[in-house]
Residue, then its C-alpha position, 0 to 999 in steps of 0.5 A: x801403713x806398714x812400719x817401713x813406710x812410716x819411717x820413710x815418711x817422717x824422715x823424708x818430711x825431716x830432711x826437706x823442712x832442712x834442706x828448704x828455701x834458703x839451704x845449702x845445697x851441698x850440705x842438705x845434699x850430704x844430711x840425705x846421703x847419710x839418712x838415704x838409701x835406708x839401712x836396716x832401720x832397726x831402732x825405729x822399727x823397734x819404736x814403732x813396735x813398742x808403741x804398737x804393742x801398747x796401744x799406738x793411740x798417737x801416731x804421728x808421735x810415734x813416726x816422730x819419736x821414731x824419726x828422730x831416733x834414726x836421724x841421731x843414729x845416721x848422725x853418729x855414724x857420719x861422726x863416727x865414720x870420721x878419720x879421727x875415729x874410724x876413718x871409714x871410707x864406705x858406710x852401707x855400700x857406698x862412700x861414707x859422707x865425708x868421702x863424698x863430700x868432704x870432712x868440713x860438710x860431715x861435721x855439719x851435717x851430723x849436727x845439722x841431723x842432730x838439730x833435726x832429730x828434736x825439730x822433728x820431735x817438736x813438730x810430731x808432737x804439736x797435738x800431743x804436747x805433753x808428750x814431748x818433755x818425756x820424749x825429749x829428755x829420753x832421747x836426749x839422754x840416749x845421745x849425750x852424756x853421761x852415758x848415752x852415744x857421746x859418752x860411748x865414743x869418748x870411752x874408746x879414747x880411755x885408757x881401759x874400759x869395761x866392756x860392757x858399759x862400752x856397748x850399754x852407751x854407744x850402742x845400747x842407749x839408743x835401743x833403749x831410747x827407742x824402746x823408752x820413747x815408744x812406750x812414751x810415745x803411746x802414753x803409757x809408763x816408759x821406763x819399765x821398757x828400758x831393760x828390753x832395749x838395753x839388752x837388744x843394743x848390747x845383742x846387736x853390738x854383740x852381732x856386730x862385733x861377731x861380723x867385724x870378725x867374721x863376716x865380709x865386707x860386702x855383707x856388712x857395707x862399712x870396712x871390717x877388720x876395724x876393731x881390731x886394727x884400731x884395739x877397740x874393745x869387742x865381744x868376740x875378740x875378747x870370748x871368741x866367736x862361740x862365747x859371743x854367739x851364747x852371750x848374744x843368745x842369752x841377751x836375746x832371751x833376757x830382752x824377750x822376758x823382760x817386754x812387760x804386759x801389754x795386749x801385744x807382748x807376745x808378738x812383741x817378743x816373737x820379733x825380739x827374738x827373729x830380730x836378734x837371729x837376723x843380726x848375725x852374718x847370714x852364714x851363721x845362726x844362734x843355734x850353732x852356738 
């Protein structure tokens, strides 16, 4: 079964054990519009990439672990997407959740996918139970504080704040996360993995950051312009487009040297690399850097 399918799998069985007998409609309706249609599913991918490298002896662990990375990612974008934050209208082409539904049910169902996220690693891992401590506090770490999404929201409400640590926890946290929890998921030693999703996150808000400057908003499905308007801090308004475009392509090649040994570290890091050229908007690439 491909990664995509995996994903899709776990999430759906996610929101319906949420969205079951009893539920309210409105709010199970509002947690789907925020997980569903798929965006990129970047972070699970890059669990379930991780864990395949290393073996991939559990694999209902992995989709778990992989489930609730996204479940957390799709909550902090319907926080974040919040007038009192960014106050986005769209997110992925389409109304943002609290345009569609109201800000009352985003609030809840941000937290409700955030509940979900460690339901679903409970259930993944009822065969492989002690998995499940390591997986947790990973994961958990990623999302609160004191350095993980949480924390990385926070620090746009600080007077100043250091770039880089801005990007390692609202963006990079996650990725390492994910790459963490697919080395823990396959029941190897985790934490030599972190290094690689922690220069893969900072790549991707790098990309981003080139995208909110340069890219439309069509291609990039939420508002853009944004960090700009709202002086937030970003990559390529701080070094310019070109000093973003190297600083990404260093990152990329740090992340790459940095997948320890495993029988699939060298397919490993073909995708690091693909994946950090496919992060920038389509009319750019890495080499006009």
């Amino acid at each position: 079964m491909d990664a995509i399918t995996r994903i899709e799998r776990a999430l759906n069985a996610a929101l319906d054990r949420a969205g079951g007998p009893g539920a309210p409609p409105r709010l199970a309706a509002a947690m789907r519009h925020a997980v569903f249609p798929r965006g990129a599913r970047i972070r699970p991918r890059l669990c379930l990439a991780v864990a395949a490298a290393c073996g991939d002896d559990h694999p209902a662990v992995t989709d778990a672990a992989a489930a609730a990375i996204e479940l957390l990612h799709c909550a902090s974008l319907v926080h974040d997407d919040l007038p009192c934050f960014d106050d986005a209208d769209t997110r992925r082409g389409r109304p943002s959740v609290h345009r569609a539904f109201s800000q009352a049910l985003a609030v809840l169902a941000g937290d409700a996918l955030i509940v979900a996220a460690f339901e679903t690693l409970t259930v993944g891992t009822s065969r492989a139970p002690r998995r499940l401590p390591a997986l947790a506090r990973t994961i958990a770490r990623a999302v609160g504080m004191p350095a993980g999404i949480a924390a990385g929201q926070a620090w746009e409400s600080e007077p100043s704040v250091d770039l880089a640590a801005y990007q390692r926890a609202k963006t990079g946290a996650l990725f390492a996360a994910a790459t963490v929890a697919g080395a823990a998921a396959a029941g190897v030693q985790p934490e030599p993995w972190r290094t690689l999703g922690e220069r893969l996150g900072e790549a991707y808000q790098v990309a981003d950051d080139i995208g909110d400057v340069l890219a439309g908003e069509a291609e990039m499905g939420k508002p853009i312009g944004r960090d700009s308007a709202l002086g937030r801090p970003n990559a390529a308004l701080q070094y310019g487009v070109p000093g973003a475009m190297r600083h990404l392509e260093a990152l990329a090649a740090a992340a790459a040297d940095s997948i320890p040994p495993c029988p699939g570290a060298a397919e490993l890091r073909n995708l690091t690399l693909s994946e950090a050229r496919r992060l920038l908007p389509k009319d750019m690439s890495l080499a006009a850097a």
